[in-house]
Residue frames as qw, qx, qy, qz and C-alpha x, y, z in Angstrom:
[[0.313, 0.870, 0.232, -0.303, 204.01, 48.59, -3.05],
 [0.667, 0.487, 0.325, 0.460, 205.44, 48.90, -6.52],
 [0.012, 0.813, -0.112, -0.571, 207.79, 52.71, -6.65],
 [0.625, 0.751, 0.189, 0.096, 207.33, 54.06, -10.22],
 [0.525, 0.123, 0.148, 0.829, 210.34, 55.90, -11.53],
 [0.059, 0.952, 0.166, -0.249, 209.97, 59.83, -11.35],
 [0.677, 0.324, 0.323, 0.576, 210.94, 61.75, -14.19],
 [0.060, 0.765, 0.487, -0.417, 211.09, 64.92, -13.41],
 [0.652, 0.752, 0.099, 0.013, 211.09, 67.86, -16.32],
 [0.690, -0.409, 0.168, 0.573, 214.17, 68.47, -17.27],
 [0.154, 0.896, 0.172, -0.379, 214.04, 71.65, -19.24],
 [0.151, -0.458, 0.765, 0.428, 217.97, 71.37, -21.43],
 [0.440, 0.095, 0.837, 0.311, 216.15, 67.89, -22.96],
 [0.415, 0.175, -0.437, -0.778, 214.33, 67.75, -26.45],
 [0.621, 0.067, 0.607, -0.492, 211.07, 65.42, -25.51],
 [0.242, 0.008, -0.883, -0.402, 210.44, 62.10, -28.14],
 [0.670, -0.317, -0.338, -0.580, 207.04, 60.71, -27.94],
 [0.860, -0.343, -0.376, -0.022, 208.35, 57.83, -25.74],
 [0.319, 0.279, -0.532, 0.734, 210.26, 60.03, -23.11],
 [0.487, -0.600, -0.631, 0.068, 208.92, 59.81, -19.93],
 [0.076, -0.306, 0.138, -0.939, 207.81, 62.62, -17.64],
 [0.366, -0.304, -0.802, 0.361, 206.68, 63.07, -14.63],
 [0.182, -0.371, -0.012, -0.911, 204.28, 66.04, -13.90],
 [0.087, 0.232, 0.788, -0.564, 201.95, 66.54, -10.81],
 [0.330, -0.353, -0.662, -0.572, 198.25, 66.12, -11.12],
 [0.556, -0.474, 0.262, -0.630, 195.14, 66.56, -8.57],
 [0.901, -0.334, -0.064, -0.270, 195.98, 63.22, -7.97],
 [0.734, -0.365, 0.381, 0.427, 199.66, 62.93, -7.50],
 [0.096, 0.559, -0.650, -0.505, 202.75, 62.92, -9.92],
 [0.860, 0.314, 0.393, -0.089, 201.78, 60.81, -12.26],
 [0.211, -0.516, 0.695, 0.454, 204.64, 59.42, -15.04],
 [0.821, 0.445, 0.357, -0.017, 203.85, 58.96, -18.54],
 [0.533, -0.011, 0.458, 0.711, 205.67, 58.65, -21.45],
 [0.118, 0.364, -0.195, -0.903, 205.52, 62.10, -24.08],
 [0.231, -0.149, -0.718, -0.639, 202.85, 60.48, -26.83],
 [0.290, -0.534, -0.792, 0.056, 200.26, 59.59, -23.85],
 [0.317, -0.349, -0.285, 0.835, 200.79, 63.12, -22.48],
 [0.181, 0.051, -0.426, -0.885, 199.62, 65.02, -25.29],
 [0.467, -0.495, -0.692, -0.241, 196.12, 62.38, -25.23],
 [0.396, -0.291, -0.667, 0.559, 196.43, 62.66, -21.74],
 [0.114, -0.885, -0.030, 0.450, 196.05, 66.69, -21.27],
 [0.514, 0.298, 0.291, 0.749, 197.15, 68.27, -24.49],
 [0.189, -0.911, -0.134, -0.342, 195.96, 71.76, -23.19],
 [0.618, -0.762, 0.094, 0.169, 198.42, 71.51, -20.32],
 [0.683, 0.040, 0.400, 0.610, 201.44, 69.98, -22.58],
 [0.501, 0.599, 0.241, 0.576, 201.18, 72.86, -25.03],
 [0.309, -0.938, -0.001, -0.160, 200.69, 75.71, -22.53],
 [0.754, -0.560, 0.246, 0.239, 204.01, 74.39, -20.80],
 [0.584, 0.346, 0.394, 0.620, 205.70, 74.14, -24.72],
 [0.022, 0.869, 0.188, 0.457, 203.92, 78.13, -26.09],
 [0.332, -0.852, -0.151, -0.376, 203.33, 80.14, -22.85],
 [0.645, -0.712, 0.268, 0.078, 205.61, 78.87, -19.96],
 [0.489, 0.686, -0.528, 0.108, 208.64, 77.82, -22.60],
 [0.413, -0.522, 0.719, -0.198, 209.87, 75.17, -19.79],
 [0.781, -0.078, 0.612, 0.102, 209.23, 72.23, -21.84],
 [0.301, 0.534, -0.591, -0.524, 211.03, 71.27, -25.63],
 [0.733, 0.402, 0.334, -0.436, 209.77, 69.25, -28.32],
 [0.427, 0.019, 0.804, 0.414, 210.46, 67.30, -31.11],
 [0.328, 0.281, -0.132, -0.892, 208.37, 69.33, -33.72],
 [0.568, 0.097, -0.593, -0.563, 207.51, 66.44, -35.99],
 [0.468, -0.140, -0.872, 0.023, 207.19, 63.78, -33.65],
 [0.134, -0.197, -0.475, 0.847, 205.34, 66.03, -30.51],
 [0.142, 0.342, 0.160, -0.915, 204.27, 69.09, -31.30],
 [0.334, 0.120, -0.263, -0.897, 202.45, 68.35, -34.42],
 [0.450, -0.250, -0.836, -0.189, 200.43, 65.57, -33.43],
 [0.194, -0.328, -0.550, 0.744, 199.73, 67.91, -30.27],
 [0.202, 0.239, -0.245, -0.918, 198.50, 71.00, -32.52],
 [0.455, -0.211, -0.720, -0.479, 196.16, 68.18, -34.13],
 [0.399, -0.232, -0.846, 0.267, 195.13, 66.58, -30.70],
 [0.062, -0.195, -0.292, 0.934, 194.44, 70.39, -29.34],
 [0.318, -0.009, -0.595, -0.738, 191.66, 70.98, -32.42],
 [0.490, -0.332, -0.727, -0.348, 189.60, 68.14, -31.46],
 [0.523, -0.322, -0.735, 0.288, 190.20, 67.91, -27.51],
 [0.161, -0.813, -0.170, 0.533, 189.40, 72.12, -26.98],
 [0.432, 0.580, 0.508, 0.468, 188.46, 73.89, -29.95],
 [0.426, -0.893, -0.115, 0.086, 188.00, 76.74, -27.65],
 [0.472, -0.667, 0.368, 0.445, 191.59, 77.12, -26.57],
 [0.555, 0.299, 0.605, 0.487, 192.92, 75.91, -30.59],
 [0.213, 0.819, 0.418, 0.331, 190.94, 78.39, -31.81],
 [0.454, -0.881, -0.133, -0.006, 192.63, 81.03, -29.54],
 [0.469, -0.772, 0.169, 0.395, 195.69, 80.22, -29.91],
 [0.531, 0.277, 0.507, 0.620, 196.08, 79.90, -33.70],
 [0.062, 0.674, 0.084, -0.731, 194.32, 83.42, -33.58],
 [0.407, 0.681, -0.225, -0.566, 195.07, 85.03, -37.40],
 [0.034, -0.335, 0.859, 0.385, 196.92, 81.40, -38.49],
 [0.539, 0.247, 0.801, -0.084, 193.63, 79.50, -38.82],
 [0.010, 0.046, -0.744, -0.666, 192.84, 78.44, -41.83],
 [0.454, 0.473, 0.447, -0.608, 189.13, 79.72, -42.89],
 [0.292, 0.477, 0.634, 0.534, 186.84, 79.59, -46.00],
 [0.043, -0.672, -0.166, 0.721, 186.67, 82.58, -47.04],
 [0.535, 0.694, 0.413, -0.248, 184.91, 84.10, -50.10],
 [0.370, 0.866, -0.330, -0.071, 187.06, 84.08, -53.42],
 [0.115, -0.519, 0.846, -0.037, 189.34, 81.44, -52.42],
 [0.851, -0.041, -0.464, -0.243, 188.20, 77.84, -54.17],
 [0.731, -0.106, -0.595, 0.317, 190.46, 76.12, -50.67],
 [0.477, -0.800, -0.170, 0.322, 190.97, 77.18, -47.06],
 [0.488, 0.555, -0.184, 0.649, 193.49, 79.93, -46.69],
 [0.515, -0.268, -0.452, 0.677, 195.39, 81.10, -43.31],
 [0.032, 0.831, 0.517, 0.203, 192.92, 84.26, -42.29],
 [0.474, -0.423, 0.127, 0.762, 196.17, 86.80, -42.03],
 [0.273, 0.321, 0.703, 0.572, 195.93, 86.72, -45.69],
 [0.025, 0.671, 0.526, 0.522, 192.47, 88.55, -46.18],
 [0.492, -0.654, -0.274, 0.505, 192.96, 90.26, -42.29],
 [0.470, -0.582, 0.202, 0.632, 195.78, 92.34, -43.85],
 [0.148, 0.193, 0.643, 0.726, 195.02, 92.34, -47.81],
 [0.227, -0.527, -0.601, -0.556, 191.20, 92.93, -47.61],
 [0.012, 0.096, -0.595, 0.798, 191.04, 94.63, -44.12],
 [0.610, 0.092, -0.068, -0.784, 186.90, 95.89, -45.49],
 [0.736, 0.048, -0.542, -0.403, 185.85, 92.28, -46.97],
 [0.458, 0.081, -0.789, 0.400, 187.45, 90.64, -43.99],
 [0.256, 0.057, 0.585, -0.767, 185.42, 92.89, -41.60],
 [0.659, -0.013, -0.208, -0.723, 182.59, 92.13, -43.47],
 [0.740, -0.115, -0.647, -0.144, 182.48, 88.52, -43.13],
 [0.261, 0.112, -0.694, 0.662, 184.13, 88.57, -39.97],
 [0.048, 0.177, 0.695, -0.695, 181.84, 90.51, -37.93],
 [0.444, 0.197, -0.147, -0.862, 179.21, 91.40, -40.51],
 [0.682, 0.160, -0.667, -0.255, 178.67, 87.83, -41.83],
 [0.899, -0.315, -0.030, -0.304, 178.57, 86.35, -38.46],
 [0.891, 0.080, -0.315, 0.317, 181.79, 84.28, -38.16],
 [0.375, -0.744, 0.398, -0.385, 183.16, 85.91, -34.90],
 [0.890, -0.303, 0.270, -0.210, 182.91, 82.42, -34.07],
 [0.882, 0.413, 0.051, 0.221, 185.62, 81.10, -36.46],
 [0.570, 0.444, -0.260, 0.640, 188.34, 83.24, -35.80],
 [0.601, -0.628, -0.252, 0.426, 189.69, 84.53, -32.64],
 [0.434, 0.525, -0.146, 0.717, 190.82, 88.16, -32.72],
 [0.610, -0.232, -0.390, 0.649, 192.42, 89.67, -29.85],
 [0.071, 0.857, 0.426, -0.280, 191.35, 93.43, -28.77],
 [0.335, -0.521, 0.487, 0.616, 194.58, 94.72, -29.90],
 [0.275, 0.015, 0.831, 0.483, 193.79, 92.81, -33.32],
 [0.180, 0.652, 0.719, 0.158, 190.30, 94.06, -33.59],
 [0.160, -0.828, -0.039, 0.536, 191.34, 97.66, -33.02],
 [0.338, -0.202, 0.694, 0.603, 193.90, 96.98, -35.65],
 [0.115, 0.328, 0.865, 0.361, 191.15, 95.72, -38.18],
 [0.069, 0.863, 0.483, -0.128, 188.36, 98.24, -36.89],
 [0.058, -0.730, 0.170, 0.659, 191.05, 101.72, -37.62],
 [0.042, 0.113, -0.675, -0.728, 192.11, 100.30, -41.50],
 [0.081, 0.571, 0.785, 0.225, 188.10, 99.77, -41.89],
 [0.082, -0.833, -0.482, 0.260, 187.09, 103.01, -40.64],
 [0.058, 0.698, -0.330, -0.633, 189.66, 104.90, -42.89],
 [0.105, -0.007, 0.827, 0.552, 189.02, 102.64, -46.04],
 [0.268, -0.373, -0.710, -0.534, 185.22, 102.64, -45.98],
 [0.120, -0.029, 0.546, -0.828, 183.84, 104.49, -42.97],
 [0.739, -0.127, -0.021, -0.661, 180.05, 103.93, -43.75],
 [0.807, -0.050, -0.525, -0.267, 180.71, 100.08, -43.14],
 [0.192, 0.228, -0.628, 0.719, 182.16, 100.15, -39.82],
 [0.497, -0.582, -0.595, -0.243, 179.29, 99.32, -37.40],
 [0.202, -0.810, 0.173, -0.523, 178.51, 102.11, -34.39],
 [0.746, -0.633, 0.080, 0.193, 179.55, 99.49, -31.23],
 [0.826, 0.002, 0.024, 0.563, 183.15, 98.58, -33.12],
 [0.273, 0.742, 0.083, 0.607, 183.55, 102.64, -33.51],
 [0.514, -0.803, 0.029, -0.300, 182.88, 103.12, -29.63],
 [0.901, -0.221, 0.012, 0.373, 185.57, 100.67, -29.17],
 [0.599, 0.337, 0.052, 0.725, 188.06, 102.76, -31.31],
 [0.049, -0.707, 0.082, -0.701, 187.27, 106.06, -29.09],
 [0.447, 0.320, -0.680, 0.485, 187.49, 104.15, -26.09]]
């Protein structure tokens, strides 16, 4: 029987595409090299990069082919964790534009599309973030403020 090499993480290193790593799986450790990892389970790889900080990256040669890989393989989670950075069409703007931008400039026009217009689905805001966005709408234009997002803001 063939013994693989175990790599295990080593937290100090900066990961290249073709550094191996060894992480456990529901079938065993299993050892791949960083570029198959990302294909492999890019939801796990980034979570371990973001959230648990225990693995480092190479930005250009990693992470952003991860960030891309995340998009297609769990739009869901992508969407979620770019939150305010995703880049939306958004009315008045001839190209995408990073939806911070109108969030924080146009608080009103932003709620409109946002939750008027339907496109909940397009941007991820956090409850914190929709509080945020529901108090500068309900002191800039109180009649457009819609009676659930008010119940939220009394609590």
């Amino acid at each position: 029987m063939e013994q693989t090499a175990v790599y295990p993480l080593d937290p100090e290193k900066v990961y290249l595409s073709m550094d191996e790593l060894t992480l456990d799986t529901d079938e065993g450790p299993l050892t791949l090299k960083m570029g198959v990892w990302i294909n492999f389970d890019p939801v796990r790889i980034h979570k371990m990069i973001v959230r648990e900080k225990t693995l480092k990256v190479d930005e250009f040669e990693v992470l952003n082919p991860l960030v891309s890989k995340l998009r297609r393989a769990d739009p869901e989670y992508y969407k979620r964790f770019t939150g305010l950075k995703l880049i939306i069409d958004y009315p008045g703007y001839s190209s995408g534009i990073m939806a911070k931008i109108p969030f924080e400039n146009d608080p009103v026009g932003f709620y409109k599309w946002w939750r008027k217009g339907k496109h909940e689905d397009k941007v991820y805001l956090s409850l914190p973030r929709q509080v945020q966005l529901f108090q500068k709408v309900a002191l800039m234009d109180p009649k457009m403020i819609l009676k659930k997002d008010l119940e939220i803001l009394r609590g």
